[in-house]
N, C-alpha and C positions, 0 to 999 in steps of 0.2 A: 837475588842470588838463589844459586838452588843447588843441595848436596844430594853427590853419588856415592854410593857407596860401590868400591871397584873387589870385585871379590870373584872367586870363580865361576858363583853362579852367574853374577852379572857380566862375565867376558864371553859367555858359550855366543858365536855367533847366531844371527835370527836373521831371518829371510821374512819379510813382511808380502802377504801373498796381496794385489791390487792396488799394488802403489804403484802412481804415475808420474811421471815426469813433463812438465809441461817446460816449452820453452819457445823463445820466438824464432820466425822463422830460420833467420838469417844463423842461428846460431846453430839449426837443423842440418843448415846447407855445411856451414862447416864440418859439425860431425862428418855428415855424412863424407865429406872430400878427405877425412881422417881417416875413418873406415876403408873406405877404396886403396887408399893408400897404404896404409897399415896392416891392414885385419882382415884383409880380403872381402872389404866390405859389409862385412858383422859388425853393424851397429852396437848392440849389445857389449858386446866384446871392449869398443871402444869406449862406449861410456865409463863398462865397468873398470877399464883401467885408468879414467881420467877421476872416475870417484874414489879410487884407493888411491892415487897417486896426490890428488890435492886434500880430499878427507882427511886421509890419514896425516897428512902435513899439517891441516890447520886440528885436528883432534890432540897431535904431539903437542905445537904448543899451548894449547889450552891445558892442557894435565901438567905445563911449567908451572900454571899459576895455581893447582892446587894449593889450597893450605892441607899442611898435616895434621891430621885429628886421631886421638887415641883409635886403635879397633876395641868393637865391641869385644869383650870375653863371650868363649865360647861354652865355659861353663856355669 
């Protein structure tokens, strides 16, 4: 088990610079017939809207199962 602490520092978004995405091929092809379709074939585009759209789906229910722990005092 491993605890977050959700606080405002820890919500500013972060852009991690030389992350890759590997996947096989077959699943490329698809992207890609997404993109053409969608996004006027901006890869990118598509992924990014299939990573917030199910991320953010399986992120929501994971913060169901928080438990609630006191916050720390600030002073």
């Amino acid at each position: 088990m491993m605890l977050v602490t959700v606080s405002s520092e820890t919500s500013v978004i972060e852009t991690r610079e030389g992350f890759k995405l590997a996947l096989p091929k077959f699943l490329w092809t698809i992207l890609e017939a997404r993109a053409k379709s969608l996004h006027q074939g901006d890869l990118e585009a598509t992924v990014m809207e299939l990573v917030a759209d199910e991320l953010l789906r399986w992120f929501s229910e994971a913060s169901r199962k928080v438990i609630p722990v006191p916050a720390p005092s600030l002073n």
